[in-house]
C-alpha positions as CSV (number, residue, x, y, z in Angstrom):
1,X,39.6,23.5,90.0
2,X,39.9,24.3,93.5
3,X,40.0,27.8,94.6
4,X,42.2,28.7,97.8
5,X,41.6,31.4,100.4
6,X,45.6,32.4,99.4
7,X,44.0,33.2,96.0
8,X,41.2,34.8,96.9
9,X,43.3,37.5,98.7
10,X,45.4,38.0,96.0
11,X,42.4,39.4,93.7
12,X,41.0,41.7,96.2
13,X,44.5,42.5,96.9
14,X,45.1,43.9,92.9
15,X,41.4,44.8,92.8
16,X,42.4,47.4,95.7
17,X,45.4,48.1,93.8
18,X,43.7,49.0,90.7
19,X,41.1,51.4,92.4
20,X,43.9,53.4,93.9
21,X,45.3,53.8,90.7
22,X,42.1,54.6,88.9
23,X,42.1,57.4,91.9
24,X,45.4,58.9,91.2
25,X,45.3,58.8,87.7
26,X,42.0,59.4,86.7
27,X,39.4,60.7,89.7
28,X,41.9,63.4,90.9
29,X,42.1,65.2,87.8
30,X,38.3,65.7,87.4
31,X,37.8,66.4,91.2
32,X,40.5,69.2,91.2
33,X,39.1,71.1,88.1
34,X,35.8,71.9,90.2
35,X,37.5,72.4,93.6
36,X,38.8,75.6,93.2
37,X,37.1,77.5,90.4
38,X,37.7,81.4,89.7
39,X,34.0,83.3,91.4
40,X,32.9,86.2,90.0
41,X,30.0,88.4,90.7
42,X,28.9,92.1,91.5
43,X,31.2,91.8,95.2
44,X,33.5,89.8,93.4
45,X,37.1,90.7,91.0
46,X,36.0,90.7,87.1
47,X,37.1,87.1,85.1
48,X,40.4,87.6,83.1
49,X,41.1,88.2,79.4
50,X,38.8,85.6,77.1
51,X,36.5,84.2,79.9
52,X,33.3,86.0,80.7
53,X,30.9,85.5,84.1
54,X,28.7,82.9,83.8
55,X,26.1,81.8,86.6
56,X,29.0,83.1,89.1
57,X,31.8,81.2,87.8
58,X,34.9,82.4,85.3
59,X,34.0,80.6,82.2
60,X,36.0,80.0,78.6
61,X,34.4,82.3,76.3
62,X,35.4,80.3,73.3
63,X,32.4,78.3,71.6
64,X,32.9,74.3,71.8
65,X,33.0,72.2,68.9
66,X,31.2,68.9,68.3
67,X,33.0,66.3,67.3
68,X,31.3,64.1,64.5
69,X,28.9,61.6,64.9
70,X,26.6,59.2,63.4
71,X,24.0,60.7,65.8
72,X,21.3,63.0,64.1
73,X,22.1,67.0,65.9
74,X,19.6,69.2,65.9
75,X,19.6,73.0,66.7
């Protein structure tokens, strides 16, 4: 099987493709939840209803839930 060069720039060509795509898609969402998050602090406005200040940040006061697992969870 003989490979061509033609070939060869068609794979790097979807491989860039696919990257850009994984970018939109997938990167930008988790970069733009810790771009902008709400401050708070002693020279700073208070956090809003249900979210309580937290190493200077607004966070969710509501306690997360583990999903199940097979692993073995210790307190």
């Amino acid at each position: 099987m003989k490979v061509n060069m033609s070939d060869f720039l068609i794979l790097i060509g979807l491989g860039l493709i696919l990257l850009v795509l994984d970018r939109i898609y997938r990167v930008n969402k988790v970069v733009d939840s810790f771009e902008n998050p709400l401050r708070c602090g002693i020279d700073l406005p208070p956090c809003a209803f249900k979210k309580r200040c937290m190493n200077g940040y607004c966070v969710s006061d509501d306690v997360p839930t583990l999903k199940p697992n097979m692993l073995p969870v210790f307190p």
